[in-house]
TORTORRO-236620 format. One record per atom (N, C-alpha, C): x, y, z; atom name; residue in three letters; residue number from 1. Coordinates in pm, 1 decimal, decimal comma. Atoms other than C-alpha are relative to their C-alpha. Layout:
% TORTORRO-236620
[pt [X; Y; Z]; "CA"; "Ala"; NUM];
...
This chain:
% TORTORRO-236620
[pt [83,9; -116,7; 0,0]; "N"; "Unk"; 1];
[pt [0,0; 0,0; 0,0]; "CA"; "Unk"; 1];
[pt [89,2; 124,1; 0,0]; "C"; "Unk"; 1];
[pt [-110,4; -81,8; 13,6]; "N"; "Unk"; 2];
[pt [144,3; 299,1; -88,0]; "CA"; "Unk"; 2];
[pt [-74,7; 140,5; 66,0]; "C"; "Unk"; 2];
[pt [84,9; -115,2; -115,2]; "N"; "Unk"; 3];
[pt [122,8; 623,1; 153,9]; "CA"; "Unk"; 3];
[pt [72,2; 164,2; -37,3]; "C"; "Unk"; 3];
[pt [-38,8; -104,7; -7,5]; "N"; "Unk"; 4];
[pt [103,3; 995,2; 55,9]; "CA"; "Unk"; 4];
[pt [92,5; 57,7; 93,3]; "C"; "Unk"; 4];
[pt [-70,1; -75,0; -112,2]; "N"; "Unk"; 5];
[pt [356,3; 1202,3; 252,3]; "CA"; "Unk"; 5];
[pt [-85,8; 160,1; -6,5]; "C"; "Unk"; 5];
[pt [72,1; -131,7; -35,9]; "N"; "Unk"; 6];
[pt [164,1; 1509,4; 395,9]; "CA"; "Unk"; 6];
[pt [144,0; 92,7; 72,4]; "C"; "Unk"; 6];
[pt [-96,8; -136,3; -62,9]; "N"; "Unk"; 7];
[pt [372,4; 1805,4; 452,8]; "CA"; "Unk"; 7];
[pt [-92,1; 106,9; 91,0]; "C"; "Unk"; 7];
[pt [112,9; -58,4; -57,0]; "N"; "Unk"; 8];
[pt [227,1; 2013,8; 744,0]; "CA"; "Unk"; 8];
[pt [137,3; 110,7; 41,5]; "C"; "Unk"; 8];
[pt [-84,3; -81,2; -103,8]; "N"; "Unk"; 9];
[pt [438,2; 2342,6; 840,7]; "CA"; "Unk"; 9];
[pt [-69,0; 17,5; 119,1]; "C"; "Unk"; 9];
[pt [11,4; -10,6; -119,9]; "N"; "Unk"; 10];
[pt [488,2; 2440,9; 1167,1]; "CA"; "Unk"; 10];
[pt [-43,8; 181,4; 13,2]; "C"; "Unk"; 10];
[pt [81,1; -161,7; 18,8]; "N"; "Unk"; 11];
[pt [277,3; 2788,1; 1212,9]; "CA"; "Unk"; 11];
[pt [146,4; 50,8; 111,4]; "C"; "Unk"; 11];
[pt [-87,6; -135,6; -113,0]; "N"; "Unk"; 12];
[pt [474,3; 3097,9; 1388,2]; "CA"; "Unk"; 12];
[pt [-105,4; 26,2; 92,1]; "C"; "Unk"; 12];
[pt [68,3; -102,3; -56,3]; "N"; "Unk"; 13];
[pt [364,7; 3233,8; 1665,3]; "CA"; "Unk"; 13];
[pt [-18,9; 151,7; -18,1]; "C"; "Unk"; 13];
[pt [32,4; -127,0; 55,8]; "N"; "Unk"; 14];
[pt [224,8; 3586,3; 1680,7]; "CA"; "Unk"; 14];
[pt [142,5; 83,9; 31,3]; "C"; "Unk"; 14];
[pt [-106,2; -47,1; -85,1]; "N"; "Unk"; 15];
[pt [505,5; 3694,3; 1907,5]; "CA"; "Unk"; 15];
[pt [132,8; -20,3; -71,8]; "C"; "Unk"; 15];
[pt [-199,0; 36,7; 45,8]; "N"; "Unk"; 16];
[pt [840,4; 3528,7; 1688,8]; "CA"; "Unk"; 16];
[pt [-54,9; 111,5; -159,5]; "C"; "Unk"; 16];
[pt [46,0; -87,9; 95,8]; "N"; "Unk"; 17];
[pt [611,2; 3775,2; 1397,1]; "CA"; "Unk"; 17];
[pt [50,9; 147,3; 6,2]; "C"; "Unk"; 17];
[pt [-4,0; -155,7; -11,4]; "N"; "Unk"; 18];
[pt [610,8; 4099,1; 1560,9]; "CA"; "Unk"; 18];
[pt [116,1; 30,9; 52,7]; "C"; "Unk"; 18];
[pt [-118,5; -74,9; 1,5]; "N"; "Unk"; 19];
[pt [961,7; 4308,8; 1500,2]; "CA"; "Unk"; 19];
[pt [-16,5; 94,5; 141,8]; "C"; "Unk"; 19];
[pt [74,3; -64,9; -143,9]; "N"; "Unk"; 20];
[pt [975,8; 4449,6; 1859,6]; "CA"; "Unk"; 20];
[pt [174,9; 119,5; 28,5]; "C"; "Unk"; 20];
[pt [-115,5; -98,4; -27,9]; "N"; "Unk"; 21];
[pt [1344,0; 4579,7; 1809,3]; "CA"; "Unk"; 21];
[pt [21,9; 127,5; -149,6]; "C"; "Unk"; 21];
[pt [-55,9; -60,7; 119,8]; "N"; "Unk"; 22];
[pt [1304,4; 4779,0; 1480,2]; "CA"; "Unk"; 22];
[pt [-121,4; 158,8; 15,4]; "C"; "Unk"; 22];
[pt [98,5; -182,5; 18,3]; "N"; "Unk"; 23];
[pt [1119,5; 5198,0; 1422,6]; "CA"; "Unk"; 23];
[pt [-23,7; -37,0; -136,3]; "C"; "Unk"; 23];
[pt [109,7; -38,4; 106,1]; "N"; "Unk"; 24];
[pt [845,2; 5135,7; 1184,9]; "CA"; "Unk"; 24];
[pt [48,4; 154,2; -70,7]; "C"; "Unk"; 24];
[pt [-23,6; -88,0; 98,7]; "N"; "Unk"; 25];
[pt [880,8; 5516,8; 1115,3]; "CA"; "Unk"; 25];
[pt [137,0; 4,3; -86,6]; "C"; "Unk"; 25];
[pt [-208,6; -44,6; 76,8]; "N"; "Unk"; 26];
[pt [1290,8; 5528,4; 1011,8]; "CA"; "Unk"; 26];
[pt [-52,7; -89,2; -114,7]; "C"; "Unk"; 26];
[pt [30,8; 68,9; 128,5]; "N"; "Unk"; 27];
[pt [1127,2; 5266,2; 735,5]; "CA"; "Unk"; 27];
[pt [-143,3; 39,3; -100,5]; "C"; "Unk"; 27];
[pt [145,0; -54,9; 34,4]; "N"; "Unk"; 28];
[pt [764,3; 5416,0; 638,3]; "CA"; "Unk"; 28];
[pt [-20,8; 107,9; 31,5]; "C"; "Unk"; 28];
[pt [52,6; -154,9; -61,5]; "N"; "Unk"; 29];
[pt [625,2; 5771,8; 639,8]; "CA"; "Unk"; 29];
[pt [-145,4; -34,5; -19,6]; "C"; "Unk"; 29];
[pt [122,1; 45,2; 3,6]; "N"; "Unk"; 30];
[pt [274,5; 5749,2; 720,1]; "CA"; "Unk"; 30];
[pt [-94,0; 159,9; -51,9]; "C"; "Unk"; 30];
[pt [50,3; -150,5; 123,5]; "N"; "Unk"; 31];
[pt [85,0; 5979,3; 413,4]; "CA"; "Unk"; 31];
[pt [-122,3; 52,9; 50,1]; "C"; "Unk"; 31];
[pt [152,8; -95,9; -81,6]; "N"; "Unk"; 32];
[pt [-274,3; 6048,4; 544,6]; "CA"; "Unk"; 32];
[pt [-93,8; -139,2; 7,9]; "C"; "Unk"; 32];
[pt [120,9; 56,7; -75,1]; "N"; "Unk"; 33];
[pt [-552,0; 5870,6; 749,7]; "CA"; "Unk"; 33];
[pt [-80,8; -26,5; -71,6]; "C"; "Unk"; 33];
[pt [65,6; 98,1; 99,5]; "N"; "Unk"; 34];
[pt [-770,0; 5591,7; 546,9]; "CA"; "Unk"; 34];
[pt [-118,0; -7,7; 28,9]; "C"; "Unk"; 34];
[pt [123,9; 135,4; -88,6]; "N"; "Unk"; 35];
[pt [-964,2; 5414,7; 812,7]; "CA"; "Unk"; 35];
[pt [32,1; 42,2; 140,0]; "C"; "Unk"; 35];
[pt [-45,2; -11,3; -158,8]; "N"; "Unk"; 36];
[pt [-1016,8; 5497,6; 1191,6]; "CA"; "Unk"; 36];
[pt [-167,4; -100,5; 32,3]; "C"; "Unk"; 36];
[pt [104,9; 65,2; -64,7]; "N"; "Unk"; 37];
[pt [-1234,8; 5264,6; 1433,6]; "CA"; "Unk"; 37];
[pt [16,7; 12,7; 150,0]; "C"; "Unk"; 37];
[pt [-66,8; 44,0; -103,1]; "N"; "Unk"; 38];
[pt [-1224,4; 5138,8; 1749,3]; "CA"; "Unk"; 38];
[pt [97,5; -30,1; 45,7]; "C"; "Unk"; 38];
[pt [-181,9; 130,9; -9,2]; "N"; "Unk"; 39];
[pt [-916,0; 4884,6; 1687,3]; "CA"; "Unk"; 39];
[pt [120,7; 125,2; -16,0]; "C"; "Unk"; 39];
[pt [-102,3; -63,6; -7,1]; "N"; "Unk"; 40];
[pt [-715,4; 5167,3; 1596,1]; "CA"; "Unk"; 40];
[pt [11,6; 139,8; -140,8]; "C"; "Unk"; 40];
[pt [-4,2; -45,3; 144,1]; "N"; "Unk"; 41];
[pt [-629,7; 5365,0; 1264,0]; "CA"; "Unk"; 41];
[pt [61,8; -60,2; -120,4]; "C"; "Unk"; 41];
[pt [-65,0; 87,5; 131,1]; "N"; "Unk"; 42];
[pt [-518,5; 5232,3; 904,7]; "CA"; "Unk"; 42];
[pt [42,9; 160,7; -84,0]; "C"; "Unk"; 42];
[pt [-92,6; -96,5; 76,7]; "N"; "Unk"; 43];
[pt [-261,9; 5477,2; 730,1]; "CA"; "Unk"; 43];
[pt [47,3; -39,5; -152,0]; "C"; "Unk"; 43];
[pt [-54,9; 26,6; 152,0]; "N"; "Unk"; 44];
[pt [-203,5; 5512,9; 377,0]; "CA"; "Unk"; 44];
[pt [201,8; 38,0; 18,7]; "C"; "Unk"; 44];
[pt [-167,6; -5,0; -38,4]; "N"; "Unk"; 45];
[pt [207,5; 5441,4; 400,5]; "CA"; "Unk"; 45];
[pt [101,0; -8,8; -120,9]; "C"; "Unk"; 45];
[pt [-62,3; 12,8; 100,4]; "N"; "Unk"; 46];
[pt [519,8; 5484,5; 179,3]; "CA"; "Unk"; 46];
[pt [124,7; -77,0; 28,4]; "C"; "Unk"; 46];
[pt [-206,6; 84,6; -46,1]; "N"; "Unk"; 47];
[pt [839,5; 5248,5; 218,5]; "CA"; "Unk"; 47];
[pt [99,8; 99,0; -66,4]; "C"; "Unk"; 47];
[pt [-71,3; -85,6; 65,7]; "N"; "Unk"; 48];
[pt [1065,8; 5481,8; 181,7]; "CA"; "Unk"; 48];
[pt [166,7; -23,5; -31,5]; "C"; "Unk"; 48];
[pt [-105,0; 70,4; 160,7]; "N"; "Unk"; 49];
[pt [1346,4; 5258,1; 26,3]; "CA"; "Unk"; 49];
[pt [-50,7; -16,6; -79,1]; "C"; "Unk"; 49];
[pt [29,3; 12,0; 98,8]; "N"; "Unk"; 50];
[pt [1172,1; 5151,8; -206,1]; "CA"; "Unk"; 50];
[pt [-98,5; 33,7; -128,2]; "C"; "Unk"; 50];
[pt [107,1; -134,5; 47,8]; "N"; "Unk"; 51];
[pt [856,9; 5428,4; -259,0]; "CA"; "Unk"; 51];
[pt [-116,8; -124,5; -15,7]; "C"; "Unk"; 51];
[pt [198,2; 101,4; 40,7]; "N"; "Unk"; 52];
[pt [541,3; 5089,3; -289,7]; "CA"; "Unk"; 52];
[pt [-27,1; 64,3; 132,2]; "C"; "Unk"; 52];
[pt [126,8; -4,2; -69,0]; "N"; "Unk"; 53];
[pt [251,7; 5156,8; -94,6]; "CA"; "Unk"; 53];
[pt [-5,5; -69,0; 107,4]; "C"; "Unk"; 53];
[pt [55,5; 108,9; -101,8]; "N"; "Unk"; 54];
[pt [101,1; 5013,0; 221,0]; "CA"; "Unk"; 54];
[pt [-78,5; 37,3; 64,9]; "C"; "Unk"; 54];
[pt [111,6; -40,4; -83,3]; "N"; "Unk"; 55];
[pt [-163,7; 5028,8; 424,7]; "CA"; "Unk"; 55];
[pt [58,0; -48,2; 179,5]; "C"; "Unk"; 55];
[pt [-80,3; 46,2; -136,4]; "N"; "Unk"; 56];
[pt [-3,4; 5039,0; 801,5]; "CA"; "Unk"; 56];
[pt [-143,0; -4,1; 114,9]; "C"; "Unk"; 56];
[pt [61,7; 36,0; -80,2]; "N"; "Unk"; 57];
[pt [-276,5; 4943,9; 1082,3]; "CA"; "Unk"; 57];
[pt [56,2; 13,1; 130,3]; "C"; "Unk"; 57];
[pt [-41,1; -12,7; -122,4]; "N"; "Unk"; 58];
[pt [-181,2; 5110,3; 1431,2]; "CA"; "Unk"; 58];
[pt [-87,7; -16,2; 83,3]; "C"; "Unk"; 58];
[pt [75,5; 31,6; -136,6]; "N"; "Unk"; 59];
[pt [-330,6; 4964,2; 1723,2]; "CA"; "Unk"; 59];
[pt [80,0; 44,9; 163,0]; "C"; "Unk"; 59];
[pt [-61,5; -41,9; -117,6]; "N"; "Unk"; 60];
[pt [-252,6; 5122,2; 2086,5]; "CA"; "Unk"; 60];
[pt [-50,3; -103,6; 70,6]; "C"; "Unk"; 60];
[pt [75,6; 108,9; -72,8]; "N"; "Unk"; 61];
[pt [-227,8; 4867,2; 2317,6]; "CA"; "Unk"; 61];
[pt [-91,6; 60,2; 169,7]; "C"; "Unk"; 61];
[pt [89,7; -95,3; -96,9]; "N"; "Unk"; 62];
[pt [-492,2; 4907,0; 2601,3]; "CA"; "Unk"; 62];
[pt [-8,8; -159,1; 101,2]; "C"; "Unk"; 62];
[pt [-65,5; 92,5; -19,1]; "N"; "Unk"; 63];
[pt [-387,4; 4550,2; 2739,1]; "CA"; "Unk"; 63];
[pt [-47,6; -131,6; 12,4]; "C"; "Unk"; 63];
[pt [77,6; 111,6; 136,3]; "N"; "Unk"; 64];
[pt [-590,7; 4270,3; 2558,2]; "CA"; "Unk"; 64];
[pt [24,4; -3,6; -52,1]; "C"; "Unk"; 64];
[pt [15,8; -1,5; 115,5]; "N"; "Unk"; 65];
[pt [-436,1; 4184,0; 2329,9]; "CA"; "Unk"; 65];
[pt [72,9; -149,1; -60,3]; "C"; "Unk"; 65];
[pt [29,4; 157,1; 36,0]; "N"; "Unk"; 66];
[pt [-481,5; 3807,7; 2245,1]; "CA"; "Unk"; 66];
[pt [-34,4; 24,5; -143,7]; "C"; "Unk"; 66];
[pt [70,1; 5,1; 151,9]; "N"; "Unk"; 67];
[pt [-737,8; 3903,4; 1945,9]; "CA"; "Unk"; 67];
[pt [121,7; 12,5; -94,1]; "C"; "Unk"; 67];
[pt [-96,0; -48,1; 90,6]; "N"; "Unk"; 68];
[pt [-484,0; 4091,6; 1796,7]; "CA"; "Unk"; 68];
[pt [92,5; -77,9; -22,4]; "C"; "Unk"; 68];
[pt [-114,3; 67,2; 13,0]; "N"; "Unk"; 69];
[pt [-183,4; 3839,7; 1818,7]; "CA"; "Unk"; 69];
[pt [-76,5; -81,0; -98,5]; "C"; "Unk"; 69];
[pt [92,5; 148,2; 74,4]; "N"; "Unk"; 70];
[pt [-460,7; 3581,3; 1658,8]; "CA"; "Unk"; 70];
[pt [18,1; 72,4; -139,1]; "C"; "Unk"; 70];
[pt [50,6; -47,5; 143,0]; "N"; "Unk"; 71];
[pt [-536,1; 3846,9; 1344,5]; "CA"; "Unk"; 71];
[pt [178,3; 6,6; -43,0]; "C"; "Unk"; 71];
[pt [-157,9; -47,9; 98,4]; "N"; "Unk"; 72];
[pt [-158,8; 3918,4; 1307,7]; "CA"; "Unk"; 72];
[pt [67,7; -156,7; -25,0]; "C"; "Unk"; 72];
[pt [-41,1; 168,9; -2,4]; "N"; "Unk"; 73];
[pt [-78,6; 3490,2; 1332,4]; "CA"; "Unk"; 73];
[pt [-57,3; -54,5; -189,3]; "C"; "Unk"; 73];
[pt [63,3; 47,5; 84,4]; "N"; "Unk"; 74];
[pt [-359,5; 3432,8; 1095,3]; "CA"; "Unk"; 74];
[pt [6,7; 88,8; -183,7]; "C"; "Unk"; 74];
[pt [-46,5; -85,4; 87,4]; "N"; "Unk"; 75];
[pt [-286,7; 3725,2; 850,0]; "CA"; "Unk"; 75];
[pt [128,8; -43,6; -68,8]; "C"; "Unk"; 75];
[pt [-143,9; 67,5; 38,6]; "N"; "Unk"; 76];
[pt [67,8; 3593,4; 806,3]; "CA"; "Unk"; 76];
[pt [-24,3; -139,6; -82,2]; "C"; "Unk"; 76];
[pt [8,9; 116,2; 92,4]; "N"; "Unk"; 77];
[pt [-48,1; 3265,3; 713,0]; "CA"; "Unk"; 77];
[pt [-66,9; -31,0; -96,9]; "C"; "Unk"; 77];
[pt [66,1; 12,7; 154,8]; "N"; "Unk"; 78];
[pt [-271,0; 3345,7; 423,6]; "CA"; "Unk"; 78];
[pt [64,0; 48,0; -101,0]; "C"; "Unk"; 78];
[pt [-96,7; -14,9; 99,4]; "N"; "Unk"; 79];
[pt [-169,5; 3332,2; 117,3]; "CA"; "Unk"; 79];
[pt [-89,9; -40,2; -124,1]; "C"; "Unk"; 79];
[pt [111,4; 35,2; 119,8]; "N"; "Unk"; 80];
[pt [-482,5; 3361,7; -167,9]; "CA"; "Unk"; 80];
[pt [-19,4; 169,0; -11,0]; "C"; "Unk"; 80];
[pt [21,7; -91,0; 124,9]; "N"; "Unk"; 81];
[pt [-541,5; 3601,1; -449,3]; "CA"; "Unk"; 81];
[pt [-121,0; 144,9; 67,0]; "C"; "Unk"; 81];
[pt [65,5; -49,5; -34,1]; "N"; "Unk"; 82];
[pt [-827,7; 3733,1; -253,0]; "CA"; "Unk"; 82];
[pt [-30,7; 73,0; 118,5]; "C"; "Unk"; 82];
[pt [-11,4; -113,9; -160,8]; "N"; "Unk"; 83];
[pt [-714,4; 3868,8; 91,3]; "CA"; "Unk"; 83];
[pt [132,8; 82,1; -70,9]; "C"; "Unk"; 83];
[pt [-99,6; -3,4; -14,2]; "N"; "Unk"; 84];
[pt [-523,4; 4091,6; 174,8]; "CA"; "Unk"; 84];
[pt [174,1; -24,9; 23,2]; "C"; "Unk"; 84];
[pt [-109,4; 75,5; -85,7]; "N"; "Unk"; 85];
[pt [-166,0; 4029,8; 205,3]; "CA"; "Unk"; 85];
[pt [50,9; 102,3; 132,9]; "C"; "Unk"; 85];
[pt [-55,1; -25,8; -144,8]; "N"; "Unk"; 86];
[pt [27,5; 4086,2; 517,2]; "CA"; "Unk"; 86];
[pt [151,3; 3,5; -19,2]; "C"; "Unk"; 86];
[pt [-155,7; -41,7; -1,7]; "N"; "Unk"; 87];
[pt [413,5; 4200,6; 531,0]; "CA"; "Unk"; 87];
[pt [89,4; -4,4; 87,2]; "C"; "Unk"; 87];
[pt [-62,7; 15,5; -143,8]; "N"; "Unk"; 88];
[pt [492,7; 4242,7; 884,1]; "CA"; "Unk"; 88];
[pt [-64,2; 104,6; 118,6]; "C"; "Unk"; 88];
[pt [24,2; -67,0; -135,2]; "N"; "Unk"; 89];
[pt [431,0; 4377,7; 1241,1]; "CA"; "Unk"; 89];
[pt [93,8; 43,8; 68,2]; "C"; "Unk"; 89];
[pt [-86,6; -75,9; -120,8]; "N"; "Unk"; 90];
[pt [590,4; 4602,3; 1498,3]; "CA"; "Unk"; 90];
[pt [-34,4; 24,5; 71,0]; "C"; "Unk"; 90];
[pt [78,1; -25,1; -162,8]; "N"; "Unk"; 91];
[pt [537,8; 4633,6; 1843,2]; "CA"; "Unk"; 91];
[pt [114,3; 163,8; 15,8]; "C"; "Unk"; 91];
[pt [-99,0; -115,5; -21,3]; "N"; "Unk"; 92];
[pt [668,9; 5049,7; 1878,2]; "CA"; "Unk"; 92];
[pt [-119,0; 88,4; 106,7]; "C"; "Unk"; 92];
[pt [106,0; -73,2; -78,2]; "N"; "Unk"; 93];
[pt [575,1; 5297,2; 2141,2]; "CA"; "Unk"; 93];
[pt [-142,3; -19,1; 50,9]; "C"; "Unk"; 93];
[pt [111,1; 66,9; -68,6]; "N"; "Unk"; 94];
[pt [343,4; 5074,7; 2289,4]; "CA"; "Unk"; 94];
[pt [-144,8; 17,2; -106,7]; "C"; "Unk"; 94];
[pt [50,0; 49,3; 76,2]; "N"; "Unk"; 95];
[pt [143,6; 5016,8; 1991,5]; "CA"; "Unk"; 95];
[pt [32,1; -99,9; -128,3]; "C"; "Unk"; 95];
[pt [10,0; 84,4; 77,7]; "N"; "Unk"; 96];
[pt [115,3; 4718,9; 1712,6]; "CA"; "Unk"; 96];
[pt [-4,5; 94,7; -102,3]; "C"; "Unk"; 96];
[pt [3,1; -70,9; 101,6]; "N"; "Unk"; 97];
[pt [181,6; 4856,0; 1369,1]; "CA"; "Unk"; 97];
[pt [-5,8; -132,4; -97,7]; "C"; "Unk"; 97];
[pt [50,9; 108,2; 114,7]; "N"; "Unk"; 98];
[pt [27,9; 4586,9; 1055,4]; "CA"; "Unk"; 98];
[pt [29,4; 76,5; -135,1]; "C"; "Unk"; 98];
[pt [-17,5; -73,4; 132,4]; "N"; "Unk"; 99];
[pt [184,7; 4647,7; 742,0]; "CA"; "Unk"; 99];
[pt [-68,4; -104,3; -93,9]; "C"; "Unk"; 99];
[pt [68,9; 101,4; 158,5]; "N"; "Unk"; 100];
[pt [-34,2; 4518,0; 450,2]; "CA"; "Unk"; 100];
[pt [-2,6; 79,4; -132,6]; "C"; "Unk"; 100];
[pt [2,6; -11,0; 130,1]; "N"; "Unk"; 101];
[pt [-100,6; 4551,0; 141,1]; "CA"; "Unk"; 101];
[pt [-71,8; 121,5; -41,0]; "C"; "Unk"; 101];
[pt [113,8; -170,0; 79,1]; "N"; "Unk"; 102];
[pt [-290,8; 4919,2; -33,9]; "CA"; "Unk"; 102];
[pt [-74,6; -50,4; -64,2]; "C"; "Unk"; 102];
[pt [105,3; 42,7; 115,2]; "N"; "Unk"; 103];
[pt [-587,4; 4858,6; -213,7]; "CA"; "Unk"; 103];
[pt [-32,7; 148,0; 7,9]; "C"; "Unk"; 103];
[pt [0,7; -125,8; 47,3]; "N"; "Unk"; 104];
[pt [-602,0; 5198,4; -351,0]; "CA"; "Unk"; 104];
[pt [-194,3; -14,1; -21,2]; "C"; "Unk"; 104];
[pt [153,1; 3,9; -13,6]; "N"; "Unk"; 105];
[pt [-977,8; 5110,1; -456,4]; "CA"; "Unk"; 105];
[pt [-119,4; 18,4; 150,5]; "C"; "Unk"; 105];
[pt [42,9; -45,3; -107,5]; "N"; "Unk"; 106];
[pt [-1024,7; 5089,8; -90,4]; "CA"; "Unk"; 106];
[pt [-99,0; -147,3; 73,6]; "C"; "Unk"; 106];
[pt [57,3; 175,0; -8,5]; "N"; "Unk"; 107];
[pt [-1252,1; 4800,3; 78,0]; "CA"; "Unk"; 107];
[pt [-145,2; -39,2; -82,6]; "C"; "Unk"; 107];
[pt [183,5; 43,7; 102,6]; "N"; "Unk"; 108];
[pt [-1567,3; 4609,3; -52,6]; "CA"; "Unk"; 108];
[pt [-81,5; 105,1; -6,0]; "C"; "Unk"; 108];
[pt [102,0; -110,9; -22,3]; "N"; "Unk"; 109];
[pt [-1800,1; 4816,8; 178,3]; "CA"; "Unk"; 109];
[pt [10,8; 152,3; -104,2]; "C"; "Unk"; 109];
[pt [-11,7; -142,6; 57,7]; "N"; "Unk"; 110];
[pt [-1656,2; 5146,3; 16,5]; "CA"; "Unk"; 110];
[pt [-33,6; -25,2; -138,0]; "C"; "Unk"; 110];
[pt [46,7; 35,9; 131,8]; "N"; "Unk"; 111];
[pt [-1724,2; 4954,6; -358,2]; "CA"; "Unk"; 111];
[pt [-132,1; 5,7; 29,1]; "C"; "Unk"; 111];
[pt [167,0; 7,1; -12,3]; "N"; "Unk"; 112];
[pt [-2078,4; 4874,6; -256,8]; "CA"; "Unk"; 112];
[pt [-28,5; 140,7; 13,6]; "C"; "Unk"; 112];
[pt [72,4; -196,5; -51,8]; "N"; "Unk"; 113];
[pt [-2133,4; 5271,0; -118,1]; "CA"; "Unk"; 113];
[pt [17,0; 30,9; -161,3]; "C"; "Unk"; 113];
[pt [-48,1; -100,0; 77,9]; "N"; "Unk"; 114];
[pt [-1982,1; 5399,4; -429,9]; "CA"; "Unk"; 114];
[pt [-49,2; -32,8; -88,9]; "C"; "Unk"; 114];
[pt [74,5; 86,9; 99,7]; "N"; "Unk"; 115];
[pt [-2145,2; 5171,8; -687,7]; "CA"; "Unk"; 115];
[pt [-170,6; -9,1; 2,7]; "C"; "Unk"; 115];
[pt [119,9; 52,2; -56,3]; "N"; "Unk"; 116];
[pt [-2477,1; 5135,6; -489,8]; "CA"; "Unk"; 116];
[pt [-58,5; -125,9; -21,8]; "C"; "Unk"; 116];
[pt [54,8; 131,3; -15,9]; "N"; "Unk"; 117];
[pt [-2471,2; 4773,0; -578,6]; "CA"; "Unk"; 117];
[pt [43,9; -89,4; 60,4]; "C"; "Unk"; 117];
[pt [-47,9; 148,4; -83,0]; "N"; "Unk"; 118];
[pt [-2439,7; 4445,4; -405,9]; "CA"; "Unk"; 118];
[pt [107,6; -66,5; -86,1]; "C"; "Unk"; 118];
[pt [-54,1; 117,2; 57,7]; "N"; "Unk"; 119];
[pt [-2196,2; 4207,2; -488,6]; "CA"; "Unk"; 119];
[pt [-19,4; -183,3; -39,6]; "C"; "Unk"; 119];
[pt [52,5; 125,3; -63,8]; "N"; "Unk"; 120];
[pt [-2219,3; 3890,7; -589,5]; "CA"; "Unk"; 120];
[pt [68,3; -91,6; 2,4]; "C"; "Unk"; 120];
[pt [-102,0; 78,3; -30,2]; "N"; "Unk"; 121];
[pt [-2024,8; 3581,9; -499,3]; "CA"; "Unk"; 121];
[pt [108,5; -16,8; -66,5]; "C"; "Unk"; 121];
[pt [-154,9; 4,7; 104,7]; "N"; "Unk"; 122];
[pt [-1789,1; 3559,5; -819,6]; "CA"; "Unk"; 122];
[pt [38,4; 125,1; -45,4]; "C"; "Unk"; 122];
């Protein structure tokens, strides 16, 4: 009988993720305010070696913060056409900084407002 070999990596934790010795700003200038909520704000950002885009996600910590290690774990490990991607984290001045990806278009919700139509699954 013959037996597939399954390859399973070994996930990161959230913690061996988030850069805790490096200044977010000395690498990114953060261009103007996207998205503000509860969780925090989302900054339209520039790498300024190399001038691409990003969307940086600053969260202040307020000292809960489990969820957050989970979204920055699980963020890291996707890897489809249809999320966001994810780049890296920094723990600075006692806030989490999420560097992802720009979608200049902006999110669904803001397509649906701007379109006034629904989407539909494909």
């Amino acid at each position: 009988m013959k037996h597939n070999k399954i390859e399973i990596k070994k996930k990161k934790s959230a913690d061996s993720i988030i850069k805790k010795d490096e200044d977010p700003e000395e690498k990114y200038d953060l261009l103007e305010l996207i998205g503000e909520g509860s969780y925090g704000q989302v900054y339209k950002a520039l790498d300024k070696e190399n001038g691409e885009l990003f969307a940086i996600k600053i969260v202040k910590t307020t000292g809960e913060i489990a969820s957050l290690k989970k979204e920055i774990q699980i963020l890291s490990e996707c890897n489809n056409a249809h999320i966001i991607k994810f780049k890296c984290a920094y723990f600075h001045d006692n806030a989490y900084w999420l560097v992802m990806e720009y979608c200049a278009a902006g999110s669904v919700i803001d397509l649906i407002r701007i379109t006034k139509k629904t989407l539909n699954e494909n």
